[in-house]
C-alpha positions in Angstrom: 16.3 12.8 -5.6 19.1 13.0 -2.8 18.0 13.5 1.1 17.4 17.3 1.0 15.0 19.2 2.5 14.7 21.1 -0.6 11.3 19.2 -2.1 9.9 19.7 -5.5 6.6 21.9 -6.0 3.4 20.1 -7.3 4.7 21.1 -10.9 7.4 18.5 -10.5 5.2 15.3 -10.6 5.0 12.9 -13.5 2.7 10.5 -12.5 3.9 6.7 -12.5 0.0 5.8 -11.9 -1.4 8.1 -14.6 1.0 6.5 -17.2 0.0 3.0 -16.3 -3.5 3.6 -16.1 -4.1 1.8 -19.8 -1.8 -0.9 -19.5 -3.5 -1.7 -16.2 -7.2 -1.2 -17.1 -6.7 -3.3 -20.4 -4.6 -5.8 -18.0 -7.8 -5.8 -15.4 -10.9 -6.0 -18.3 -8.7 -8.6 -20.4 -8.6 -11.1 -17.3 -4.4 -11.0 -18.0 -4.1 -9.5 -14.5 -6.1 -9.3 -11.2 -5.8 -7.2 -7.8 -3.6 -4.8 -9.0 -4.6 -1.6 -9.7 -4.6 0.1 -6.0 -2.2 2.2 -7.1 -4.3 4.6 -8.9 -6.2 5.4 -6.0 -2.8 7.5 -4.9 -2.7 10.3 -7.0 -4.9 12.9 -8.0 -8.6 13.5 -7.2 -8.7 9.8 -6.0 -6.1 10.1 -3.4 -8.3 13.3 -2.4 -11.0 11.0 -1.5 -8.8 8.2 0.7 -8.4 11.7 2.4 -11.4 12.4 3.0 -12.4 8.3 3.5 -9.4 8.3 6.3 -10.8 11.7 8.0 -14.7 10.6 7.6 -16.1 9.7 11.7 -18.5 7.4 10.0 -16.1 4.6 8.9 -15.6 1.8 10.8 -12.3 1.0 9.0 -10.0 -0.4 11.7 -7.1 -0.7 9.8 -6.4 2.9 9.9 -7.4 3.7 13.6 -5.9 0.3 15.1 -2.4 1.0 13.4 -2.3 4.2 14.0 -2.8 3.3 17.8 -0.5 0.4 17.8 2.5 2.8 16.7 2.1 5.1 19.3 1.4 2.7 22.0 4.7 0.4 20.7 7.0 3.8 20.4 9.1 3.1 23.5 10.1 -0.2 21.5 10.6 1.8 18.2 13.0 4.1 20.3 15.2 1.3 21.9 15.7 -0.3 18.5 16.9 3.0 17.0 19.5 3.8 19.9 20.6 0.2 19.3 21.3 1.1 15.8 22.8 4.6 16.1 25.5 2.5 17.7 26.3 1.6 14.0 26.2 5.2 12.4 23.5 7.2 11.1 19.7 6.3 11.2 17.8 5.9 7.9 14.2 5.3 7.9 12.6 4.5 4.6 9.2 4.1 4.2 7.5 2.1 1.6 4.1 2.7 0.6 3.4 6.4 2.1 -0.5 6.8 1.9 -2.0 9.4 2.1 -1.0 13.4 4.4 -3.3 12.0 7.2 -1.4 8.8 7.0 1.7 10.4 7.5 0.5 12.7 10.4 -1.4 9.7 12.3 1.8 7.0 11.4 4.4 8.5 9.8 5.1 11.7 12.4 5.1 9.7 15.7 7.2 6.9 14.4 9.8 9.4 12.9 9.6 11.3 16.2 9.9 8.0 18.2 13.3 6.9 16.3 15.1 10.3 15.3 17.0 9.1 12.5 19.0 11.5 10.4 17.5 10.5 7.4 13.9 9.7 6.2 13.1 8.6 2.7 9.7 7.7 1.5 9.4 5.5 -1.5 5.9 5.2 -3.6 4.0 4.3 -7.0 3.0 8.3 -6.4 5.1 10.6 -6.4 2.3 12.8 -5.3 1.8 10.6 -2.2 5.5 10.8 -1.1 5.4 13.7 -2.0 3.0 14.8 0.9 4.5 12.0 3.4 7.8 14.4 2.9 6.5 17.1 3.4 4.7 16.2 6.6 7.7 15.4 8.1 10.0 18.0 7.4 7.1 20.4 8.5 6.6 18.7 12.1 10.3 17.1 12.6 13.4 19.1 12.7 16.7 17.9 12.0 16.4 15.1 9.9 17.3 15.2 6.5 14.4 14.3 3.3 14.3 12.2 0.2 11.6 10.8 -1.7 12.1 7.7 -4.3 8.8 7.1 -7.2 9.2 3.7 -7.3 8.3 0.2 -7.7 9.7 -0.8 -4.0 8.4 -4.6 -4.9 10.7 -5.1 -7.6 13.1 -1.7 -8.1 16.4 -0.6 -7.0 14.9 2.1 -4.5 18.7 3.9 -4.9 18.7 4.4 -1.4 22.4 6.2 -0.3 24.6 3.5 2.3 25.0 5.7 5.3 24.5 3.4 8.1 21.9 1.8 9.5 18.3 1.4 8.2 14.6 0.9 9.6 12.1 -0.2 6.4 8.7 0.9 7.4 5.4 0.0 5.7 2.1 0.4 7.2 -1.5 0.3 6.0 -1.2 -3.9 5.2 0.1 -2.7 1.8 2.3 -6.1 1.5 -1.6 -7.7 1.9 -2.2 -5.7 -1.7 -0.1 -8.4 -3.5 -1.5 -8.6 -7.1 -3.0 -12.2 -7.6 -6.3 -13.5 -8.9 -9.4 -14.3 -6.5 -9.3 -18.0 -7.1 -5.5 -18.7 -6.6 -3.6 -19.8 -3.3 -1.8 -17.0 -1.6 0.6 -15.4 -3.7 3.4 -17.1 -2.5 6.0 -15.6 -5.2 5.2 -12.3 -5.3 4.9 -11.8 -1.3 8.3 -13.4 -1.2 9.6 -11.2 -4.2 8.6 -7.7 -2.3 10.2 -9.4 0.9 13.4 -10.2 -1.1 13.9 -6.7 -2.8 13.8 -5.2 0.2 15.8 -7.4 2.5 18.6 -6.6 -1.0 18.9 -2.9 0.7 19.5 -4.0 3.9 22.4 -4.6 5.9 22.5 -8.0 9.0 21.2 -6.5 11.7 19.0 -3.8 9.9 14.9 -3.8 11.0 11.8 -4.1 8.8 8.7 -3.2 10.5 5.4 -4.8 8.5 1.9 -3.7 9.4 -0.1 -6.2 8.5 -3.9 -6.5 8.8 -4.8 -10.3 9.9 -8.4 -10.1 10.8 -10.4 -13.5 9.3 -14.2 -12.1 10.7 -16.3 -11.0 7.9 -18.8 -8.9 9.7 -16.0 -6.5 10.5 -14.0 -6.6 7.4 -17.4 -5.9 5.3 -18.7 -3.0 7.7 -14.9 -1.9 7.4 -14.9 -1.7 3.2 -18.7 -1.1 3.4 -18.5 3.0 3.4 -19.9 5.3 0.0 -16.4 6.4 -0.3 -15.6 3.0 -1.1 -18.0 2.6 -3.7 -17.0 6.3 -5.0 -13.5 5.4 -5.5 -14.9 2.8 -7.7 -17.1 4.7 -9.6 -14.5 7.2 -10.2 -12.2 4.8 -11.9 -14.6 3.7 -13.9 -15.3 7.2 -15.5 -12.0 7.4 -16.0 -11.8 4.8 -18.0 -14.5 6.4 -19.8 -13.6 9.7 -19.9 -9.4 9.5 -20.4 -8.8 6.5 -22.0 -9.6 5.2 -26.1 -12.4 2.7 -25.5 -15.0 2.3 -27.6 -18.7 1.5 -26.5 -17.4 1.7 -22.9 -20.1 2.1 -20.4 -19.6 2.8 -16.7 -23.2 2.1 -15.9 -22.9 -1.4 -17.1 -20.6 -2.1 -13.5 -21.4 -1.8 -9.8 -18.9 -1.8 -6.9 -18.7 -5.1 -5.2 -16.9 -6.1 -2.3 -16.1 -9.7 -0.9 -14.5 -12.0 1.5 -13.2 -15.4 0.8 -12.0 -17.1 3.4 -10.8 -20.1 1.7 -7.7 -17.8 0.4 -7.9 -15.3 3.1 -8.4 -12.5 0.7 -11.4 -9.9 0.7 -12.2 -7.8 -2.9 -13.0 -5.3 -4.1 -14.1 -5.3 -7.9 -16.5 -4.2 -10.7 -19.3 -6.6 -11.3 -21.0 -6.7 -14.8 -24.8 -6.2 -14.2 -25.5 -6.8 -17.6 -24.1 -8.3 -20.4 -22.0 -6.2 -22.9 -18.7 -5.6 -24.9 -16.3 -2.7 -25.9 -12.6 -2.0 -27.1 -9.8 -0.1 -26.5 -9.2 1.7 -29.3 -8.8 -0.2 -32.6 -8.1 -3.5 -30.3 -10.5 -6.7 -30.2 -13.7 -6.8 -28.7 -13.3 -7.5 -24.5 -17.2 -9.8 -24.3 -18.4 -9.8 -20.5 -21.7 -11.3 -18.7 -23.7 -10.0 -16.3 -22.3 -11.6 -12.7 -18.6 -11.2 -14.1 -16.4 -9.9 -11.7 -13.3 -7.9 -12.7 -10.7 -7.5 -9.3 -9.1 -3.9 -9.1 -8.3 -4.7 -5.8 -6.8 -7.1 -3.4 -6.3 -7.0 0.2 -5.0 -10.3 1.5 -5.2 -10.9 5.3 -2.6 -13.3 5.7 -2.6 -16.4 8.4 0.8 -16.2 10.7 2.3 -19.9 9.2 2.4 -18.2 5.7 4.2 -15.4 7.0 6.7 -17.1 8.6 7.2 -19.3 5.9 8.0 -15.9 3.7 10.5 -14.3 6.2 12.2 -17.5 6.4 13.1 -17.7 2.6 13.9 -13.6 2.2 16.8 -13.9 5.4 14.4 -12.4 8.2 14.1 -13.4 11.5 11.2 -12.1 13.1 11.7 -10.2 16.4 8.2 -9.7 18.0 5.0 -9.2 16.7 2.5 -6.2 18.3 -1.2 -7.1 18.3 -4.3 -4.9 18.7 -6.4 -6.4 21.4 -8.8 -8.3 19.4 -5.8 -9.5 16.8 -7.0 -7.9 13.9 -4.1 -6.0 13.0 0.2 -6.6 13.9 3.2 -4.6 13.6 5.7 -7.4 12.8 9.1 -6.8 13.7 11.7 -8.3 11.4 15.6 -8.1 11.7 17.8 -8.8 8.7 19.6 -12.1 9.4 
């Protein structure tokens, strides 16, 4: 879909999550995959409720708030970079991993208004949720020209027109998402992988700016993943399963939501825990057994130590410019050039 500001109506989407929501689910309850369905909170009723999560006054979900705050606090930076690279041509800002329309207001807007580019592009799983990070910014910014990619940006050609320089965006810790199961070392390959595939559509000199949640203190992160809506989004993909897939003898009741930090692998979860022992199918397949205590990862969220960082930019040609810090170093905007 080329930079236009001539966006598609809701009719337009076809869901990349809702198609994959089988493969994944069968992936998830089969143990062949682990931390990796995210994604399907991102489209439909379930991105309506990270809405409504993002907007609620009784979260204590710092993530959001402290990024948000660090962007508009570092936007005299972000502008100095940008005239710096106008010197090359036209600005391109691509975004990976849009979130949600508050997201973009909150993140997206003063970031875009900090750098001016003549291009923005956002690139997502959902279409729906570039969808509305496009929008937002063609409603509050004039003058720069939209696109929006539905893709893969870990592993897919993102098709992203050469037209000068380029500033890769991604807040909300999403690199931190990195599939992986709970009792594995740090996903080494696949952090570098999503590193690599970006640093491909860059040019030397080009920026990548990673928010990245680091916090390591569990009393925060579990008040900060402790809200209902947390649970809800849970819940809801559990009826789903239910209600739009063909299991057989599937019962939601049979899970709870659990959340948990391990601090061994820096990684805090969020999961389904059997609370009773059971079995079902999907369709006509074999028989997936579980136990009660058996804990099936949806979700990861990785808060990754600075040496394993480092260690990643130096093997996907980055060169890491200065890092941004809330005060009580929970959260970073990392500032990486292309070497």
């Amino acid at each position: 879909m080329p930079a236009n500001n001539a966006l598609p109506t809701r009719h337009y989407f076809a869901s990349f999550p809702e198609q994959t929501f089988m493969s994944d689910m069968e992936a998830l309850f089969t143990k062949k995959r682990s931390g990796h369905a995210l994604k399907h909170i991102f489209t439909g009723a379930a991105l309506n409720m990270w809405e409504q999560f993002t907007l609620a006054e009784d979260t204590h979900y710092y993530p959001f708030t402290c990024e948000a705050g660090l962007i508009a606090k570092c936007a005299p930076y972000f502008n100095a970079v940008a005239n710096k690279l106008k010197e090359r041509g036209p600005l391109t800002v691509v975004e990976l991993g849009t979130g949600s329309q508050h997201a973009a207001q909150l993140k997206t807007v003063p970031f875009v208004e900090a750098v001016q580019p003549d291009f923005y592009y956002g690139v997502d799983y959902s279409l729906e949720s570039a969808f509305h990070a496009a929008t937002t910014v063609r409603e509050r910014i004039k003058g720069v020209k939209i696109g929006m990619r539905n893709k893969n940006f870990i592993t897919d050609d993102m098709d992203i027109p050469h037209a000068g320089p380029r500033i890769f965006i991604e807040f909300g810790s999403t690199l931190g998402n990195a599939e992986g199961f709970e009792d594995a070392p740090l996903p080494k390959d696949v952090v570098i992988q999503a590193l690599a595939n970006c640093r491909k559509h860059m040019s030397e000199g080009d920026y990548l700016i990673l928010g990245v949640d680091q916090n390591q203190d569990r009393r925060s992160l579990e008040a900060a993943y402790g809200h209902r809506l947390i649970s809800d989004f849970s819940n809801a993909m559990l009826r789903r399963v239910h209600d739009e897939l063909p299991t057989e003898g599937f019962k939601p009741h049979h899970f709870r939501h659990v959340k948990r930090w391990q601090p061994q692998n820096h990684l805090f979860i969020n999961g389904f825990e059997a609370v009773q022992d059971g079995e079902f199918s999907f369709g006509k397949g074999e028989p997936i057994r579980y136990k009660k205590g058996e804990l099936f990862n949806y979700c990861n969220s990785y808060k990754f130590p600075q040496y394993f960082l480092d260690h990643c930019y130096a093997q996907t040609g980055f060169r890491l410019e200065t890092k941004h810090s809330d005060k009580k170093g929970r959260i970073s905007l990392q500032c990486l050039v292309a070497a």
